[in-house]
N, C-alpha and C positions, 0 to 999 in steps of 0.2 A: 458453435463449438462442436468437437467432436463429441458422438453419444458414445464412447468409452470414457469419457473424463469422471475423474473424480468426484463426486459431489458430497458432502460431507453438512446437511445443516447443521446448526447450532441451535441448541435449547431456547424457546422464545424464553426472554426475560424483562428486564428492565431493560435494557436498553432493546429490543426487541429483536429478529430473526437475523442469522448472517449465516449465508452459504460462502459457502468457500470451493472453489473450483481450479484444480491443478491442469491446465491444460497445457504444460509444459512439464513432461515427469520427470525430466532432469533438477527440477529444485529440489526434491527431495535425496537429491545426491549433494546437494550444497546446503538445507537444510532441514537437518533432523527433525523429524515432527512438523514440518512445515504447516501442516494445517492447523494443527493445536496453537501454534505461536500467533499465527495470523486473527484465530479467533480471539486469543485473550487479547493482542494488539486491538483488535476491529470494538470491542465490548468494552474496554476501557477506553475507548473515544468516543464511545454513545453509536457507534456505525448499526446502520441496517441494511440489508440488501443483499447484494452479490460483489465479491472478489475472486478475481480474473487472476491467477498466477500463472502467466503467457511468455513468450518468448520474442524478440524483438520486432521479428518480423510481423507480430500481429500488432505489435502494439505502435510499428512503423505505418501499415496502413490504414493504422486506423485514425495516428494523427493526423497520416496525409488529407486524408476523406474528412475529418473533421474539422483540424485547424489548418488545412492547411500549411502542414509542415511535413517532408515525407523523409524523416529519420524519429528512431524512437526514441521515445524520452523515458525515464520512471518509472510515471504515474498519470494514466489518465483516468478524470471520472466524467461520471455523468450522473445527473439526474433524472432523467427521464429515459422509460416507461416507469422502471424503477432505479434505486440508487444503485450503482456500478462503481468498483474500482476495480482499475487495470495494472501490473506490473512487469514489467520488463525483465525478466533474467540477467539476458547481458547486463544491459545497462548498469543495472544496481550490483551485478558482479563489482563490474569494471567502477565504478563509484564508491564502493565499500573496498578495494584496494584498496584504489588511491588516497581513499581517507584513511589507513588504517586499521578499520570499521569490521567487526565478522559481518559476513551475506544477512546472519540472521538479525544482528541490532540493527542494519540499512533495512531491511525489510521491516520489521516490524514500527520503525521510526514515520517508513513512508505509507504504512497503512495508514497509521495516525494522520499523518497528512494527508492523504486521500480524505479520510475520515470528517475531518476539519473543514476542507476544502465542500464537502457536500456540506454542512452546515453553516456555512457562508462566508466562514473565513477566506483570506487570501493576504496576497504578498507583495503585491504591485508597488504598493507605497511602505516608504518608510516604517510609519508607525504599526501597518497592517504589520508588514514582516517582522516585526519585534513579537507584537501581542499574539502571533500566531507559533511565534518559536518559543515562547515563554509559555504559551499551552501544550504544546508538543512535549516540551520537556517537563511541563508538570504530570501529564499523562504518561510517558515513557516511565516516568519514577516509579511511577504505582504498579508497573508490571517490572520493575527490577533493572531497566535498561539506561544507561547510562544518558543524561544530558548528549547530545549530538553536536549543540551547538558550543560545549566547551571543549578548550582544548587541554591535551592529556597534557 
């Protein structure tokens, strides 16, 4: 990442450290306070580590190089060296339209999911993606954010 980026830790606590890292400064034209949200988002999923608030294009070759997929998605994470989550601008732009949704509750829903997804959740099956929406949304509540998966 660029050494002008934002870095911004958060108080170790219970749920323990999370940086946050704007390296795309245009969210903070789409969302107010953007790092404050992402931190209560990251700390009410139990998250540790580092999030990435990036722009397509990194977050296009990074699937490309990683999954083998070369258009961006999200949300990528990773585990290793340490816990990572990645965000896409566009994407979650153009996804929180078309849902509806403000930039900030698609953001904050998909840190949770990031979130999740490091602690070993996942979606692939059925029942995963049930047990996995129904913690999203128990978590989303506790910070004020509406259910995602109901509709208005």
């Amino acid at each position: 990442m660029d050494p002008g980026d934002s870095r911004r830790p958060a108080q170790a606590g219970d749920f323990g450290a999370v940086t946050v890292i704007v390296a795309e400064p245009a969210w903070r034209r789409f969302v107010p306070r953007v790092e404050a949200l992402v931190l209560r988002a990251a700390r009410a999923a139990g998250a540790v580590g580092t999030i990435i608030l990036a722009d397509d294009r990194v977050v296009q070759q990074l699937n490309a190089l990683h999954r083998r997929r070369n258009k961006p998605t999200n949300v990528l994470t990773y585990e290793h060296p340490e816990p990572e989550i990645i965000l896409a601008l566009g994407v979650i732009r153009r996804e929180a339209a078309a849902a509806g949704r403000s930039v900030a509750r698609h953001l904050a829903h998909l840190v949770v999911h990031g979130s999740l997804h490091l602690q070993g959740l996942d979606h692939h099956q059925a029942g995963e993606a049930r047990e996995m929406e129904m913690a999203e949304s128990r978590i989303l509540h506790t910070i004020g954010v509406p259910n995602p998966w109901k509709r208005a």
